[in-house]
N, C-alpha and C positions, 0 to 999 in steps of 0.2 A: 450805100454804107451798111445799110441789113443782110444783105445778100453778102456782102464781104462778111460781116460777122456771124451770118449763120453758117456756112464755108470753114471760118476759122474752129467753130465748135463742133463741127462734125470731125473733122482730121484731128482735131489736137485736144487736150486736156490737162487741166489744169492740179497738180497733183500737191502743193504745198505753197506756204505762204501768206501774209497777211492777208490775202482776199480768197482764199482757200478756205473753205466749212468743212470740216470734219464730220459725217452724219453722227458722229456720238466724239467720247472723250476721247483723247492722243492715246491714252493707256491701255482703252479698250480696243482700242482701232489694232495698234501696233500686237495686242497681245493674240489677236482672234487671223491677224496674217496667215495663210495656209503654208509657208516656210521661213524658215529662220528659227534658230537655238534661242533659249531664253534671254543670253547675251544680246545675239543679233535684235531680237525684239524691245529689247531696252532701249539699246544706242536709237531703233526706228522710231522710241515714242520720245531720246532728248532729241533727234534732228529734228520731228516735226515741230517741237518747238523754238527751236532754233531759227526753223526757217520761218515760222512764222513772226519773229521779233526782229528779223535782219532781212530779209528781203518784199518784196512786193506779190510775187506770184514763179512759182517754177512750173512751165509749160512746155508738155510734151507734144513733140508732132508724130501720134500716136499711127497715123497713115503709113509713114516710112518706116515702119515695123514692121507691116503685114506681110510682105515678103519674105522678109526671113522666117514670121512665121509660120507661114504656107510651106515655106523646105520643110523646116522640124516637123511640123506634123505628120509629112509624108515619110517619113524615116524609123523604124524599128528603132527597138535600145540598143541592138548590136549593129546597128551601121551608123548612129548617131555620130558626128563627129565631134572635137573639142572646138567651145566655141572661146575667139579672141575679142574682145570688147576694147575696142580702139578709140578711149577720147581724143578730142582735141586737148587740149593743156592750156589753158591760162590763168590757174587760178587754184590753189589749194581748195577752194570749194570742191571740183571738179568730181575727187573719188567718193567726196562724202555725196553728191548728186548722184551721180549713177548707182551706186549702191543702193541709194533712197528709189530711186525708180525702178529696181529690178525688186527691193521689201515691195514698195506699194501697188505694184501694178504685176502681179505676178500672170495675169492674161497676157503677157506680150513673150511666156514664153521665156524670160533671161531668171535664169535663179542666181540666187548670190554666188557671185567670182571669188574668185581668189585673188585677190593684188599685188601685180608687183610693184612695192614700192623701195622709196629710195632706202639705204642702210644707214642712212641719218636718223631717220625716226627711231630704231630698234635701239639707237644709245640712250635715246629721250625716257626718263623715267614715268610709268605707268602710261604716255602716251606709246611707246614700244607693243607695251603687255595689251595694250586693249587694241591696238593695230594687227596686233597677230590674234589676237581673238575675234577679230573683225573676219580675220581670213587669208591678212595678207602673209608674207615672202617676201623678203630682203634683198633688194640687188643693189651692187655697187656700181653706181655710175661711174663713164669715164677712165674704165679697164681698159688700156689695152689688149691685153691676153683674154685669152676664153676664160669665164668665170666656172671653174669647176662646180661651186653650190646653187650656180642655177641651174645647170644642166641635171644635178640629180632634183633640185625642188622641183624642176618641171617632169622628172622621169618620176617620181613620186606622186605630183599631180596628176597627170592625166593617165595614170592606170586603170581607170574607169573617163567615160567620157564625161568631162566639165568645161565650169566657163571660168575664164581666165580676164584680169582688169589687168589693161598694161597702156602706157603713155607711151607710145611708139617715140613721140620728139624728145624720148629724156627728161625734159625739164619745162618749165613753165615759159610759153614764148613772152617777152618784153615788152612784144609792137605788136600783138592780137595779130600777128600773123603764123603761118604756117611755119615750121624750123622740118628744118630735114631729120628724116627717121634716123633713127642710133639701129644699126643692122644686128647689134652684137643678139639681143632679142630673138631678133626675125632669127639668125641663124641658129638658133640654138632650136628652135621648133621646126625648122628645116631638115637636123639630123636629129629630130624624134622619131623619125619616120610614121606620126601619127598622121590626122588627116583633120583639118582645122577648117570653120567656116571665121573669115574676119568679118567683123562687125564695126564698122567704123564710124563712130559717134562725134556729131557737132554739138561743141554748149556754147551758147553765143550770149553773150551778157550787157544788159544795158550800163552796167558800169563795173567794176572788176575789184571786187573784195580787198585784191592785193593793191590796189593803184598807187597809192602814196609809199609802199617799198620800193616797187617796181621802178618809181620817177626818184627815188634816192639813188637805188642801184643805177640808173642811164644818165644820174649826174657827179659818178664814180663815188658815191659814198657805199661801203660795205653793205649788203645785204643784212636783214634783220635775221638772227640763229633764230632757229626752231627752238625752241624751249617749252619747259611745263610752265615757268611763270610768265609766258607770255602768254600761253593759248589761256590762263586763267587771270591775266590783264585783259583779254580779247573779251574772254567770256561774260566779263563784268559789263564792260562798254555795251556785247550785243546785248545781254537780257535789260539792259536802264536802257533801251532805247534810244540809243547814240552810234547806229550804226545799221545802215538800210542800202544795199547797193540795185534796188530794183528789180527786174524783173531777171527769169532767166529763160532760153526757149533751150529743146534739146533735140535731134533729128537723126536716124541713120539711114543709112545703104549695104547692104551686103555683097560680100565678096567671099571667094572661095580657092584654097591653096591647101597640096598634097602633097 
């Protein structure tokens, strides 16, 4: 059991959460970060709070990093490529975690993305404004036709080389399993003719923020709208304490496409 545990502490770390110590305050911590704009550093000192009233612990498997960091470091600024940051998806937590983990741990190498998120959000009042201030970009899911305003936000984006936050399955899977990629994405960075490293990210979770939508929706009742008064109904429950979905682990592999 020691050997299993000192194994688990060397590969992975523990970056947020009720069993998470901060060596000093959230405000100090988040503001002395070596990246992120003063916005960025704000939203990083309410998530560490957040995570520490709603979850148990978020644990990085900081090992399956090292590899991608070994490419970066070997690469100049002009042959750097754009990098693509591939969660899994099960969980509206999902983009506020990886974000958290590229402010806190900036050793591994991932600077804050740019996201694409759904264009649901951008109608949401003051959640929109502070999503585009986060970093993200707007897509419509479930186009048919090519989306002319990704293809220029992404010829606008990677003009210089960056990283990029995007949910390859579209949408949140139902049943913790894998959903097949939406191409419209992939294809659009295929005729950038840029040169991309993917980064394909696991968040595996001991129980799922969403679960009591998720068993609404798969017993045909309507899905709950995104809204401002509900994420500030959400907000209340997490900070009194009524709302703990345990722990969460996160792990990549890298991959590479031209």
């Amino acid at each position: 059991h020691n050997s299993v545990k000192a194994d688990r502490n060397i590969s992975s770390i523990v970056v947020a959460g009720a069993e998470h110590t901060m060596p000093f305050s959230d405000f100090w911590w988040a503001l002395t970060q070596p990246q992120g704009s003063i916005f960025i550093r704000f939203l990083g000192w309410i998530l560490a709070k957040v995570f520490r009233h709603t979850v148990t612990e978020i644990e990085i498997d900081v090992a399956s990093f090292v590899e991608y960091a070994r490419a970066l470091s070997t690469l100049s600024n002009s042959d750097r490529p754009n990098v693509i940051i591939a969660p899994t998806h099960r969980s509206l937590y999902d983009f506020l975690i990886v974000s958290y983990i590229c402010f806190s741990l900036p050793e591994l190498g991932l600077e804050m993305p740019h996201i694409a998120a759904a264009s649901e959000f951008s109608r949401i009042p003051i959640i929109g404004w502070i999503a585009s201030k986060a970093g993200a970009f707007f897509v419509k899911r479930g186009e048919a036709k090519k989306d002319p305003n990704l293809s220029k936000n992404l010829s606008m984006i990677t003009q210089s080389p960056t990283f990029i936050e995007v949910f390859i399955e579209g949408k949140r899977s139902r049943h913790r399993t894998f959903l097949a990629p939406k191409t419209g994405f992939l294809r659009c960075l295929a005729e950038s003719n840029c040169n991309y490293i993917v980064l394909p990210m696991t968040i595996n979770y001991e129980d799922l923020p969403d679960q009591t939508s998720l068993l609404n929706e798969a017993n045909g009742n309507r899905g709950g709208e995104m809204s401002l008064s509900a994420l500030m109904n959400w907000s209340i429950q997490a900070f009194s304490g009524r709302i703990n979905v345990g722990g969460y682990s996160s792990q990549s592999q890298m991959q590479s496409m031209g």
